[in-house]
KOLVEXLUM-567625 format. One line per field, with one value per residue: residue number from 1; residue in three letters; x, y, z of N, C-alpha, C in turn. Coordinates in steps of 0.001 Angstrom, whole numbers, padded with zeros to 6 digits, always signed. Each point is the difference from the previous one (the first is absolute). Layout:
! KOLVEXLUM-567625
pos	NUM | ...
code	ALA | ...
nx	X | ...
ny	Y | ...
nz	Z | ...
cax	X | ...
cay	Y | ...
caz	Z | ...
cx	X | ...
cy	Y | ...
cz	Z | ...
This chain:
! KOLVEXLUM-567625
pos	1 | 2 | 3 | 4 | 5 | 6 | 7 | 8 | 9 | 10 | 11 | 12 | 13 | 14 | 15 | 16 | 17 | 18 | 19 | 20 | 21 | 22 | 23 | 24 | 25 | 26 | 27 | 28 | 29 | 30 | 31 | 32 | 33 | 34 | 35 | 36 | 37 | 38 | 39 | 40 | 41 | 42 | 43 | 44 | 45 | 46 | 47 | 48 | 49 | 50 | 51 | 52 | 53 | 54 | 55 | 56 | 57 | 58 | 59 | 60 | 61 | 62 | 63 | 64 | 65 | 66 | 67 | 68 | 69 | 70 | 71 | 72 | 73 | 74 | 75 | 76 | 77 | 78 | 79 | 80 | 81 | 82 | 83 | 84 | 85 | 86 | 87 | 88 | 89 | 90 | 91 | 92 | 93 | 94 | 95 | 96 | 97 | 98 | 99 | 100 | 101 | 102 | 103 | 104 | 105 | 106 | 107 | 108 | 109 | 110 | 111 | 112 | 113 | 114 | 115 | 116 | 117 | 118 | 119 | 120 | 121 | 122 | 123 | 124 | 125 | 126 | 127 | 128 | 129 | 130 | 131 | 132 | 133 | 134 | 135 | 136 | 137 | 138 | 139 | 140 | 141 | 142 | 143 | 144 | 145 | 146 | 147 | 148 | 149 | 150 | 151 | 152 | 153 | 154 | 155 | 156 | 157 | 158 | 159 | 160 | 161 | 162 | 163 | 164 | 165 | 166 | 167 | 168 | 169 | 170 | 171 | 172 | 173 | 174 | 175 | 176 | 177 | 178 | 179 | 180 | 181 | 182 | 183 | 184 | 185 | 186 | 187 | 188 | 189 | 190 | 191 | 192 | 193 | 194 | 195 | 196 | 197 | 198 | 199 | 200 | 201 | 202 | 203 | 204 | 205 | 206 | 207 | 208 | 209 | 210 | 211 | 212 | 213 | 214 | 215 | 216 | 217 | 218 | 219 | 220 | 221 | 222 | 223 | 224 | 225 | 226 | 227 | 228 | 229 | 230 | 231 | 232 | 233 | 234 | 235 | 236 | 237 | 238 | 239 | 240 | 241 | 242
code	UNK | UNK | UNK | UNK | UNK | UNK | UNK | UNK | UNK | UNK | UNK | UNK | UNK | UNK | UNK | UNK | UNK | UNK | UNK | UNK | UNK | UNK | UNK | UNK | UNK | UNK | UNK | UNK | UNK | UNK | UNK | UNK | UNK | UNK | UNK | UNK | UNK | UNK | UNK | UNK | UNK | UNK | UNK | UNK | UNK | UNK | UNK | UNK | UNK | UNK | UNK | UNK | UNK | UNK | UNK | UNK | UNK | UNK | UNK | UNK | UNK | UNK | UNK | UNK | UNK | UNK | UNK | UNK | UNK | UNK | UNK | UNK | UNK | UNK | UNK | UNK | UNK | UNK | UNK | UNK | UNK | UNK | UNK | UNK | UNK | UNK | UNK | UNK | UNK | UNK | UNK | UNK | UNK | UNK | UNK | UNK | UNK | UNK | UNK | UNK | UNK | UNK | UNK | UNK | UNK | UNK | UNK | UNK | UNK | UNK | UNK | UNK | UNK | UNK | UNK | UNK | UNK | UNK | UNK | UNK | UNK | UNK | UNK | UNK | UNK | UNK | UNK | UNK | UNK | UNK | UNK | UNK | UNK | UNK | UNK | UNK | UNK | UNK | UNK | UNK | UNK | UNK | UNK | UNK | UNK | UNK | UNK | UNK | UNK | UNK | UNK | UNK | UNK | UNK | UNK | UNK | UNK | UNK | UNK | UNK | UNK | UNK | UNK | UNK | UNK | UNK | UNK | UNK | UNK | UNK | UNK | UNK | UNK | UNK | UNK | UNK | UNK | UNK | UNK | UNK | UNK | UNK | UNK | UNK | UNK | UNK | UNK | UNK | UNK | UNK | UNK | UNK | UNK | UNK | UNK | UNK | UNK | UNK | UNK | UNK | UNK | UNK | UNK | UNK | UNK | UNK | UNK | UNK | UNK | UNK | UNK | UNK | UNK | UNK | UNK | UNK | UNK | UNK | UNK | UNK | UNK | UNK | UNK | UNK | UNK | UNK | UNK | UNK | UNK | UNK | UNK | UNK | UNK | UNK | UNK | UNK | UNK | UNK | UNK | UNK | UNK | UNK
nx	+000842 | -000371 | +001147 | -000857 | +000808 | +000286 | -001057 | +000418 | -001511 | +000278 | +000970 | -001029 | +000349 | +000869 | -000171 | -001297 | +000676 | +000410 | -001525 | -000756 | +000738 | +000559 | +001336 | -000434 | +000807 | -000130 | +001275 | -000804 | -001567 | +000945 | +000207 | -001586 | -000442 | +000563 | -000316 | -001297 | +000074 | +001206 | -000986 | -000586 | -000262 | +001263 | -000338 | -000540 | +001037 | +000117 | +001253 | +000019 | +001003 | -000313 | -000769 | -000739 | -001260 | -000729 | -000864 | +001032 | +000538 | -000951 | -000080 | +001450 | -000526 | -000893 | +000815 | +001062 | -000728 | -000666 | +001281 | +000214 | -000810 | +000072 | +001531 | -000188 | -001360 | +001002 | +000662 | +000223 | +001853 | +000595 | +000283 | -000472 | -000224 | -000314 | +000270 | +001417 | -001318 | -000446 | -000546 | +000313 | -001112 | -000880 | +000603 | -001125 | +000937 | +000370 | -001288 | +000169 | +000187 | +000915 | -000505 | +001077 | +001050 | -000381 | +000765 | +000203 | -001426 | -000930 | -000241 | -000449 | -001454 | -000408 | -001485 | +001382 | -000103 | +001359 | +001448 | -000024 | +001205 | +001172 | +001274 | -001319 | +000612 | +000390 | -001769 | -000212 | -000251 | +001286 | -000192 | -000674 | +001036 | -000965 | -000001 | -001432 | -000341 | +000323 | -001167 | -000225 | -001276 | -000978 | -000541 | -000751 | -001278 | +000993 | +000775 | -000946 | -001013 | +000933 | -000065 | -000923 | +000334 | +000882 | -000851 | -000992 | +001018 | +000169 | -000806 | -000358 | +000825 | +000287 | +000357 | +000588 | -000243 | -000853 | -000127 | +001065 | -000122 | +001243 | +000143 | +000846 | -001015 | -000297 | +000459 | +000772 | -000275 | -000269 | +001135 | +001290 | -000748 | -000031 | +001335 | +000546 | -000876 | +000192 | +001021 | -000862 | -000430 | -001896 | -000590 | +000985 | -000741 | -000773 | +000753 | -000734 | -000517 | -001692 | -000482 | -000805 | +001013 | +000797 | -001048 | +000075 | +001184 | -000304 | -001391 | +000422 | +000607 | -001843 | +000171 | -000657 | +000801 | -000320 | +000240 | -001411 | +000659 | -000065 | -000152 | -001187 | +000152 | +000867 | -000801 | -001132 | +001084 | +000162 | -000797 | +000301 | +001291 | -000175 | -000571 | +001513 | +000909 | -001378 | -000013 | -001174 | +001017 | -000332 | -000014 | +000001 | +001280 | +001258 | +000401 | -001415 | +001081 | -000235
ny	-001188 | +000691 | +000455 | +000383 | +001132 | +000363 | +000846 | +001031 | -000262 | -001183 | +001112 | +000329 | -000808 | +000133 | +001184 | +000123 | +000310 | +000241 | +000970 | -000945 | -000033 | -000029 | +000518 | -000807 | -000140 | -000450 | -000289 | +000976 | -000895 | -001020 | +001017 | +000749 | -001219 | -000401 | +001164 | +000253 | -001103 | +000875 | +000456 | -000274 | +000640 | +000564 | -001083 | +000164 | -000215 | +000785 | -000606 | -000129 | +000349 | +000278 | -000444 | -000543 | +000725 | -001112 | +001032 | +000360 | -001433 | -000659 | +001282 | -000074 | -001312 | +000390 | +001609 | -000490 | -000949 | +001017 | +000818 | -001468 | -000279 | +001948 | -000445 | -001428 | +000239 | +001108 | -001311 | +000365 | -000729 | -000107 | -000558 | +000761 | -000698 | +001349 | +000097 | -000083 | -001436 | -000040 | +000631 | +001095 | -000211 | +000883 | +001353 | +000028 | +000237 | +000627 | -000646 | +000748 | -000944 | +000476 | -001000 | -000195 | +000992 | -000018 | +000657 | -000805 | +000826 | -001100 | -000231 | -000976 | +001167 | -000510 | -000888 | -000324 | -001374 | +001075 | -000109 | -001379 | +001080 | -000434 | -000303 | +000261 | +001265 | +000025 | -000125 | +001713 | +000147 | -000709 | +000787 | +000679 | -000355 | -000559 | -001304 | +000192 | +001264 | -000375 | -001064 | +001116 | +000077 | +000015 | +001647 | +000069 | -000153 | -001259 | +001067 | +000828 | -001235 | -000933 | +001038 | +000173 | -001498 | -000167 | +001347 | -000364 | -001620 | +000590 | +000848 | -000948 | -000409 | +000756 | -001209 | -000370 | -001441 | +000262 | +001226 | +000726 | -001320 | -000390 | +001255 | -000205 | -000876 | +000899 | -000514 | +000291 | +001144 | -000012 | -000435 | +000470 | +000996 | -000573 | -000219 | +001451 | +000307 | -000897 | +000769 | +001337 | -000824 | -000293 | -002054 | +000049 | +000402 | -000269 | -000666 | +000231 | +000156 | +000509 | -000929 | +001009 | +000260 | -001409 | -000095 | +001511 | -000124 | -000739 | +000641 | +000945 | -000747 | -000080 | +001056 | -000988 | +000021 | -000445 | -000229 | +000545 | +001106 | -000677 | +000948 | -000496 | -000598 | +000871 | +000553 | -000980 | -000116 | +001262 | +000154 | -000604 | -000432 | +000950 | -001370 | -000431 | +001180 | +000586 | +001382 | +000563 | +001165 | +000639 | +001304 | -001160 | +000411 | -000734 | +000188 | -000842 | -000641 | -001455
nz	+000000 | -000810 | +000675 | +000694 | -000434 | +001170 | -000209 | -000542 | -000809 | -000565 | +000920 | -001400 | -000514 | +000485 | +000027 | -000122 | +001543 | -001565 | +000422 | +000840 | -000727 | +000969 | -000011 | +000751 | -000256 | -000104 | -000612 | -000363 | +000258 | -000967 | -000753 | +000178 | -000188 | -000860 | -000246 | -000288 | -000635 | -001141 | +000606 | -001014 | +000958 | -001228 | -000547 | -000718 | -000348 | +001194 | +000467 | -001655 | +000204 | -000979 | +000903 | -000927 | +000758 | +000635 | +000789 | -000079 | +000377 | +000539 | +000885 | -000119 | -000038 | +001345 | -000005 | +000305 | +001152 | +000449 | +000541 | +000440 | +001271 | +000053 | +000192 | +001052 | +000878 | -000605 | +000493 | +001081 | +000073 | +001325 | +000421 | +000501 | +000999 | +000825 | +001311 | -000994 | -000083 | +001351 | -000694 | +001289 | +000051 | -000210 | +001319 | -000325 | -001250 | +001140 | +000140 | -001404 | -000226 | -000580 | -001254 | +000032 | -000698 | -001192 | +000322 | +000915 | +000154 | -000424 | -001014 | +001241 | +000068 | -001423 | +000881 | +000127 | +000712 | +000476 | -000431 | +000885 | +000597 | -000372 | +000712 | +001256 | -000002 | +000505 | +000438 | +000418 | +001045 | -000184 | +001039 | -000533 | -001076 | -001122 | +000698 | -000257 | +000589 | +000920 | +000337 | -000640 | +001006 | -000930 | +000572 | +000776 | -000141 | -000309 | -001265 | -000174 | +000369 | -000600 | -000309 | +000110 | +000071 | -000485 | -000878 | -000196 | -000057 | -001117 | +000010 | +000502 | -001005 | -001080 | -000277 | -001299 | +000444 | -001038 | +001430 | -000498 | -000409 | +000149 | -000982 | -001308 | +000208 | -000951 | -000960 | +000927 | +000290 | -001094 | -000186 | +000977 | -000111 | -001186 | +000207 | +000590 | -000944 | -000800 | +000606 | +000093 | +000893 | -000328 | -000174 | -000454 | -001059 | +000039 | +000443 | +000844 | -001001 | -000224 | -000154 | -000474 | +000464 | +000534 | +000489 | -000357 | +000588 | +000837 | -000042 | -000031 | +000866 | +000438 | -000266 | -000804 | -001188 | -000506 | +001537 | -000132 | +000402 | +001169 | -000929 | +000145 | -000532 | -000778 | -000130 | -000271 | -000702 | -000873 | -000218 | -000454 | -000537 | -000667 | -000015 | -000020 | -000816 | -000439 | -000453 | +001235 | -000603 | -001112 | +000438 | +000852 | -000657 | +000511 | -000999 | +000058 | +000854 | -000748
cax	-000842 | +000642 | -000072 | -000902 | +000286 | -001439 | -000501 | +000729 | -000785 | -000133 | -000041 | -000860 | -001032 | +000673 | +000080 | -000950 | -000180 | +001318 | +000495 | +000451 | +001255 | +000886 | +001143 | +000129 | -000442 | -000524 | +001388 | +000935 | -000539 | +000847 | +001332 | +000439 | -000444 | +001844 | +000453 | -000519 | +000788 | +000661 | -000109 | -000666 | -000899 | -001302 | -000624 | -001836 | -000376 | +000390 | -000049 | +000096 | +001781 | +000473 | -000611 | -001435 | -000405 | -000660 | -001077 | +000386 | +000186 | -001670 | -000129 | +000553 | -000102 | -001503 | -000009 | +001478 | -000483 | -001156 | +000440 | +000265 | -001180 | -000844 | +000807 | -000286 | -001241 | +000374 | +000640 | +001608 | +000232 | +001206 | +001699 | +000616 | -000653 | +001006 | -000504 | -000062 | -000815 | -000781 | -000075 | -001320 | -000638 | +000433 | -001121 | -001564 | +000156 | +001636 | -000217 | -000146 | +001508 | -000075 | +001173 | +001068 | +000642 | -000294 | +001678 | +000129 | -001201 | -000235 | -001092 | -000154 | -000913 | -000647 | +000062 | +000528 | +001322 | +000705 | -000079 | +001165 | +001465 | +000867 | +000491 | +000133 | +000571 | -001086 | -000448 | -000186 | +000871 | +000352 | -000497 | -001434 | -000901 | -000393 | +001257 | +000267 | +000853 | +001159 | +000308 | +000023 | -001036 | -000595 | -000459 | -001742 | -000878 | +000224 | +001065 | -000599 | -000467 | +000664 | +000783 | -000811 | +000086 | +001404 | -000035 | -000520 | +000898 | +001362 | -000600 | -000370 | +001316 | +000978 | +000848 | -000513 | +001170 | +000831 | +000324 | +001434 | +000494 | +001346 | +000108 | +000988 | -000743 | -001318 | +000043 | +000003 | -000908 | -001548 | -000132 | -000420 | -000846 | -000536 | +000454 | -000510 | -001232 | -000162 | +000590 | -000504 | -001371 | -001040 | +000431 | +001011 | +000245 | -000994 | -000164 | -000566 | -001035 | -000958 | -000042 | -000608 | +001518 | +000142 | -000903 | +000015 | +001054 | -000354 | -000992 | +000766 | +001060 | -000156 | -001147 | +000226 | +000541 | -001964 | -001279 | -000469 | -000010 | -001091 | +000462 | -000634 | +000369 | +001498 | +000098 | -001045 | +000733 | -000110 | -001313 | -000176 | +000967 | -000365 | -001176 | +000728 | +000950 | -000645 | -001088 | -001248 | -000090 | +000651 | +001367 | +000508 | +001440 | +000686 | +000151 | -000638 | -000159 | -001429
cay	+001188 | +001424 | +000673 | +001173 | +000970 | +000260 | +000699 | +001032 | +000793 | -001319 | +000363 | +000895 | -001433 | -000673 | +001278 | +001339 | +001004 | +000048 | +000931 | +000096 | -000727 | +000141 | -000310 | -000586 | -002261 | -001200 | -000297 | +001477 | +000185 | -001554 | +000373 | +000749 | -000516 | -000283 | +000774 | -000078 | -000981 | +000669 | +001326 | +001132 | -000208 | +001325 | -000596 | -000654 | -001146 | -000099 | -001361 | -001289 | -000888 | -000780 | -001337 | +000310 | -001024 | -000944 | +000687 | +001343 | -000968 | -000158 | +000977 | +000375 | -001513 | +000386 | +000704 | -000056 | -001926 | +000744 | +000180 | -000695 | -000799 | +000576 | +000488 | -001035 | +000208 | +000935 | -000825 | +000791 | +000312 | +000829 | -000797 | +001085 | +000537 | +000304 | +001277 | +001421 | +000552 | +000183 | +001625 | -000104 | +001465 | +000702 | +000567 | -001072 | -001456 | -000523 | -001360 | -001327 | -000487 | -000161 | -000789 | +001038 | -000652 | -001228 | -000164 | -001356 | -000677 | -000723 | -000635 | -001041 | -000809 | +001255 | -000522 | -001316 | +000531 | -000550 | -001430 | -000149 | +000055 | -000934 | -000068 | +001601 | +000398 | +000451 | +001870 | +000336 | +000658 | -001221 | -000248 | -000804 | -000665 | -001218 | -000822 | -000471 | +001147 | +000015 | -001546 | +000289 | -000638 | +000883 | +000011 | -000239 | +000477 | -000621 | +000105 | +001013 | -000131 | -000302 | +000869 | +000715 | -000490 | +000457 | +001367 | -000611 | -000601 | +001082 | +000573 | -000744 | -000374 | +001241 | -000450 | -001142 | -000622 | +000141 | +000843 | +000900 | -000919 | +000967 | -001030 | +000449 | +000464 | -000037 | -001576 | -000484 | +000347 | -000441 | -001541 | -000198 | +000404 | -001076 | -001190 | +000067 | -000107 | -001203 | -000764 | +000256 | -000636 | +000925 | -000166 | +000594 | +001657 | +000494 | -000035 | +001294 | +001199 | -000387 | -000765 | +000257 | +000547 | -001489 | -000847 | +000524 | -000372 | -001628 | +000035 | +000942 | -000824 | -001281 | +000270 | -000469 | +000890 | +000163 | -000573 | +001049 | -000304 | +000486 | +001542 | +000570 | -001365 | +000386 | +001628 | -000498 | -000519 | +000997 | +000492 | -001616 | +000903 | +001440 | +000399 | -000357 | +000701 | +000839 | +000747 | +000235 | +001170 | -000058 | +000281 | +000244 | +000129 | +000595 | +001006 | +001758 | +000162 | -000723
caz	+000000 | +000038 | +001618 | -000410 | +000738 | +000703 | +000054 | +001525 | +001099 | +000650 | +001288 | +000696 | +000072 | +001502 | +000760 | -000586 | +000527 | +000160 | +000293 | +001247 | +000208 | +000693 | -000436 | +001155 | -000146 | +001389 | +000264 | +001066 | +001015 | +001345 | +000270 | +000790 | +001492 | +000383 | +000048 | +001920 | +001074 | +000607 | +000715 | -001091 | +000223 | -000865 | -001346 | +000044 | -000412 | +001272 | +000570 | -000423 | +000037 | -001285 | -000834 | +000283 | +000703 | -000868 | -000564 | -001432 | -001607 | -000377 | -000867 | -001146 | -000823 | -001200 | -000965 | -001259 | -001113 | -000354 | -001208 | -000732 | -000533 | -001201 | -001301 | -001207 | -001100 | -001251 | -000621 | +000118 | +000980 | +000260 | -000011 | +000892 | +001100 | +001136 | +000540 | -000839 | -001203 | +000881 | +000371 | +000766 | -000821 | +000637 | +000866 | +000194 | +000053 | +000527 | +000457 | -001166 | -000658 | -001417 | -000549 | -001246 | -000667 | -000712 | -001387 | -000296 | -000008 | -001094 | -000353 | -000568 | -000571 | -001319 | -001004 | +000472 | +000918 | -000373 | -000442 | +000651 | -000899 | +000333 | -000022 | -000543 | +000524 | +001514 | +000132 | +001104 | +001029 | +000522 | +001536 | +000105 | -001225 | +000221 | -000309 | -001535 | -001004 | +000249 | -001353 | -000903 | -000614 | -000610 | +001474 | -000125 | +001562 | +001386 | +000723 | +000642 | +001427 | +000968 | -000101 | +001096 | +001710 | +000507 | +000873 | +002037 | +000970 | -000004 | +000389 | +000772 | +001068 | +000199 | -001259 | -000322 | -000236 | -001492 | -000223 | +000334 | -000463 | -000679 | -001032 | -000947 | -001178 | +000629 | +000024 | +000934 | +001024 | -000384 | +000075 | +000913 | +000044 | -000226 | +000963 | +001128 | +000134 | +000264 | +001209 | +001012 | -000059 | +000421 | +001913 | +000300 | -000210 | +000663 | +001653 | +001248 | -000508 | -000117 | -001017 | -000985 | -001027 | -000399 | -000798 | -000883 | -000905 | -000697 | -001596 | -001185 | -000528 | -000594 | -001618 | -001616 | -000494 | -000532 | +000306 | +000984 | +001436 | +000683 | +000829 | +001130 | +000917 | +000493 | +000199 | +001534 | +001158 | +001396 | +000612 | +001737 | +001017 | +000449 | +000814 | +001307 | +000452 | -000720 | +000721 | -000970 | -000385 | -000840 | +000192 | +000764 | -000191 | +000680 | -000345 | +000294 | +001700 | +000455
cx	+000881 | -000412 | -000967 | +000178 | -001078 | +000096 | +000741 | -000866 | -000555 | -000017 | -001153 | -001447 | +000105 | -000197 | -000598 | -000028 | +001853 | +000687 | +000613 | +001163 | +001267 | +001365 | +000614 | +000076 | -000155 | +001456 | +000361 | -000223 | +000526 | +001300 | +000163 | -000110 | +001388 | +000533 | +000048 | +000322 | +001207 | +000183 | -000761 | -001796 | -001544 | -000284 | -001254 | +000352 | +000886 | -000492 | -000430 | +001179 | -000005 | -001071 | -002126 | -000447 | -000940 | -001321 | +000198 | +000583 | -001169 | -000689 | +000461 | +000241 | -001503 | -000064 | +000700 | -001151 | -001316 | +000604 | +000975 | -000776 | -000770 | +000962 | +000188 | -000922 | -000069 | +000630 | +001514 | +000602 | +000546 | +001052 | +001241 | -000390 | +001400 | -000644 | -000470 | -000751 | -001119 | -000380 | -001523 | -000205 | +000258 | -001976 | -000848 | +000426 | +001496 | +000045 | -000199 | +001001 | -000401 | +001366 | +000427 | +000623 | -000018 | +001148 | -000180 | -001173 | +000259 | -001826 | -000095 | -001071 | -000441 | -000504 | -000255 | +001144 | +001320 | +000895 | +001494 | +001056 | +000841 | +001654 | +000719 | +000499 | -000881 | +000220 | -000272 | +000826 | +000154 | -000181 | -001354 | -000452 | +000049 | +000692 | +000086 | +000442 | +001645 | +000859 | -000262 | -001224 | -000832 | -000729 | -001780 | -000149 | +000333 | +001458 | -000068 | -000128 | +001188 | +001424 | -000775 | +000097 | +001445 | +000192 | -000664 | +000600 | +001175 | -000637 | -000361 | +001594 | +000750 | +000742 | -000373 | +001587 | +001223 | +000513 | +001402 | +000824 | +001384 | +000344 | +000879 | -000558 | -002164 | -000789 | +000473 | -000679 | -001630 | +000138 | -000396 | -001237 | -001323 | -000219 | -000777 | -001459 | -000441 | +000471 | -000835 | -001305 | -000485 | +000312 | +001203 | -000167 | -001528 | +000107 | -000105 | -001035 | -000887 | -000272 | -000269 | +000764 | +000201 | -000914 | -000449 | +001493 | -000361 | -000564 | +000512 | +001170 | -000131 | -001236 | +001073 | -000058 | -001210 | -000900 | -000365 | +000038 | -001580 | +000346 | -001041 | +000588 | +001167 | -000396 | -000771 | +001377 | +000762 | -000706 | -000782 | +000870 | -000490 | -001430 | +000316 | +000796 | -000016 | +001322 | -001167 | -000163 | +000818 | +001165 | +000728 | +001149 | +000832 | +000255 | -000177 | -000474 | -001788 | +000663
cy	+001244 | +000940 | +001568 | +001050 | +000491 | +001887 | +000984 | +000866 | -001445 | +000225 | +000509 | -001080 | -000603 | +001025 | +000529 | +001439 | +000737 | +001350 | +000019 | -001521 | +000566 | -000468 | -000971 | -001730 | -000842 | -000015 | +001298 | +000653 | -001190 | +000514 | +001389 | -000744 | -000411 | +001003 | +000748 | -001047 | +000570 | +000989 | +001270 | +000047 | +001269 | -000994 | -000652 | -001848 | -000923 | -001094 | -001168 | -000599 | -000576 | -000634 | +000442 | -000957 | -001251 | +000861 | +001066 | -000935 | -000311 | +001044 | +000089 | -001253 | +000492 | +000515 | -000697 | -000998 | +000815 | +000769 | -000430 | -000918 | +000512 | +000433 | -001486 | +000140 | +000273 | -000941 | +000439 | -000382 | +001089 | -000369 | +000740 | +000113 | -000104 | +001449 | +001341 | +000536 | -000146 | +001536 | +000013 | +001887 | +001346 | +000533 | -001129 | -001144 | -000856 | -001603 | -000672 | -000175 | -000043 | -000560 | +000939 | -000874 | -000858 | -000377 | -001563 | -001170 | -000492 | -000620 | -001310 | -000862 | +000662 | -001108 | -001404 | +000641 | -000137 | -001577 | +000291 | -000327 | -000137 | +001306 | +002281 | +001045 | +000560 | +001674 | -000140 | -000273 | -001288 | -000055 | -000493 | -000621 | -001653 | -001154 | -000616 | +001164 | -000504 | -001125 | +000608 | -000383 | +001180 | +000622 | -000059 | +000816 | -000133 | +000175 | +001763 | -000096 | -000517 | +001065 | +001002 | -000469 | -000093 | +001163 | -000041 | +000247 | +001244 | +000882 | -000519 | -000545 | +001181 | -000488 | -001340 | -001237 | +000383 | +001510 | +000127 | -001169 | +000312 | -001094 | +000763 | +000724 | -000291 | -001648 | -000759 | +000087 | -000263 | -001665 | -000298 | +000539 | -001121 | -001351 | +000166 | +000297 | -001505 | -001222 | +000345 | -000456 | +001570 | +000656 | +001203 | +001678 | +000156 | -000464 | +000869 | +000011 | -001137 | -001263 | +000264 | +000773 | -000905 | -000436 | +000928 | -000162 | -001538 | +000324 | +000513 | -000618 | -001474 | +000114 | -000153 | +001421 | +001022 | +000292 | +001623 | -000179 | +000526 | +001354 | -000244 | -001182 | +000412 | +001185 | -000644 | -000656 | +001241 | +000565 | -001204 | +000951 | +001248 | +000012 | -000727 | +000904 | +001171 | +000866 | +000217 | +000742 | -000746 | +000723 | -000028 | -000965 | +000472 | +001188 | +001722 | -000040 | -000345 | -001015
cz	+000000 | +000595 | -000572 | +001036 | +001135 | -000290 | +000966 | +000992 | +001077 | +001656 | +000879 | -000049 | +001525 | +000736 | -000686 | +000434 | +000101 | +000481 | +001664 | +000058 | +000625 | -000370 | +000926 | +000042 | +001329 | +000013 | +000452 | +001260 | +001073 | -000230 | +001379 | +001215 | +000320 | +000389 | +001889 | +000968 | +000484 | +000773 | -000875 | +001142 | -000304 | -000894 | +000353 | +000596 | +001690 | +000757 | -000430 | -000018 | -001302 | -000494 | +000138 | +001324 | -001021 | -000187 | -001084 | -000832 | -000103 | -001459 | -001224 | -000429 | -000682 | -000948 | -001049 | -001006 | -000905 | -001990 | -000986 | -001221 | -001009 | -001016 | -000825 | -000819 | -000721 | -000916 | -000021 | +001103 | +000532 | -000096 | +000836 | +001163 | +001166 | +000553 | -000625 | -000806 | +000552 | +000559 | +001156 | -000532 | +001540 | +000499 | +000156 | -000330 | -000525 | +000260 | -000991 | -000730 | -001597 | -000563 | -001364 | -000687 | -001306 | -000914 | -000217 | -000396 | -001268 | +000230 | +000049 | -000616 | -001140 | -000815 | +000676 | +001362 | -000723 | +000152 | +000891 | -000678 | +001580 | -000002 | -000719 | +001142 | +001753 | -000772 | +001218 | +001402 | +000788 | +001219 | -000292 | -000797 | +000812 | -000160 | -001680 | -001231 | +000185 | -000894 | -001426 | -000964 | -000114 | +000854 | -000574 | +001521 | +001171 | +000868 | +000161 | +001361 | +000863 | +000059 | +001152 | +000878 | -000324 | +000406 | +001411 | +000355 | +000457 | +001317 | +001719 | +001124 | -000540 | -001052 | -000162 | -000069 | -000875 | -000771 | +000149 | -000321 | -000959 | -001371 | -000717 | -001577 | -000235 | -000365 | +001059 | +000975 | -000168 | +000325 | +001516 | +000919 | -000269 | +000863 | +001231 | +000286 | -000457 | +001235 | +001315 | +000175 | +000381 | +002035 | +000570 | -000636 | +000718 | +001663 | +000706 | -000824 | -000319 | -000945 | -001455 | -000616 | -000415 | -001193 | -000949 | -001032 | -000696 | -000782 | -000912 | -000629 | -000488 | -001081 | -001187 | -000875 | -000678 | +001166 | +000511 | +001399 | +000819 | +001198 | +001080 | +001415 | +000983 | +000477 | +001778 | +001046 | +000769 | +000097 | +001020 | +001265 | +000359 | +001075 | +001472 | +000333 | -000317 | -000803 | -000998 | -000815 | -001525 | -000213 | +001428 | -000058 | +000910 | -000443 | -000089 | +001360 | +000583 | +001456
């Protein structure tokens, strides 16, 4: 299938309200929280030490699977997913996350789905891409989602196994990167934290290349959680001091 450019006003399909978008990413809002761990205690984003609690990852798993789920519909992926393209809007509505970015999107449905290819270069941002972008397999729906729960996870412990890993060259370092996300059981990157991080990485990593995923199924496993560790507020984010 021949790849079909996506549309440059394509952003405003995902974000209709592009006037109240904020210059601000979910990664600059966990970088100031690093930041305040050091003693910065003028930043909004005060006394998180680095990492989200499990009720502001709740939140921001609803939103992220919500606009994902409506940029497949379009028959498009991302192939890019990482903090940076996670924008939260601003005033009234500082509490909604909007997805960016499309340089790397592709189309995989027009028609027909596309057709699994073999032995191709990894796109997108090797911390969170998926273990099969990494095998060089063609990406689909399913390595979107499980790229969202590697952002979770990031988010949730502060780093991920397979981060700062020292390498000579960037072939090397993607390799091992690889390794080490196949060497790390679930059991082991999700320990401390809630189950439905876990068992949200299992599904995503165990959907067939073709298959539609069930967004509502994944999205009910935090929202299960959120009605144990709330909070009740939709925007209530560490962030904006909830």
């Amino acid at each position: 299938m021949a790849r079909s450019k996506v549309p440059p006003f394509f952003f405003q399909w995902c974000s209709p309200e592009v006037e109240n978008l904020t210059i601000l990413s979910v990664q600059q809002w966990f970088d100031h929280g690093r930041e305040t761990a050091k003693g910065d205690a003028g930043l909004l984003f005060g006394g998180c030490g680095g990492k989200f609690t499990v009720p502001t990852c709740v939140l921001i798993a609803d939103q992220c699977l919500r606009r994902i789920e409506y940029l497949h519909s379009m028959g498009i992926l991302h192939r890019d997913i990482k903090p940076e393209n996670f924008m939260f809007g601003v005033k009234n509505r500082i509490h909604v996350i909007h997805l960016i970015d499309f340089g790397l999107s592709k189309r995989y449905y027009d028609g027909r789905h596309a057709t699994m290819r073999t032995n191709l270069s990894l796109t997108g941002t090797a911390r969170y891409a998926s273990i099969n972008a990494h095998r060089g397999i063609e990406q689909s729906r399913r390595d979107d989602l499980e790229a969202i729960g590697h952002m979770l996870m990031c988010f949730l412990r502060g780093t991920l196994p397979w981060s700062g890993l020292q390498a000579k060259t960037q072939e090397e370092k993607y390799r091992k990167i690889r390794e080490k996300k196949e060497q790390t059981p679930l059991e082991e990157l999700c320990a401390e934290y809630p189950e439905a991080f876990k068992v949200y990485l299992q599904k995503t990593r165990g959907l067939d290349f073709t298959e539609r995923p069930d967004y509502h199924a994944l999205r009910k496993l935090f929202s299960n959680l959120r009605q144990e560790t709330g909070p009740q507020e939709d925007h209530g984010f560490q962030l904006l001091g909830e």
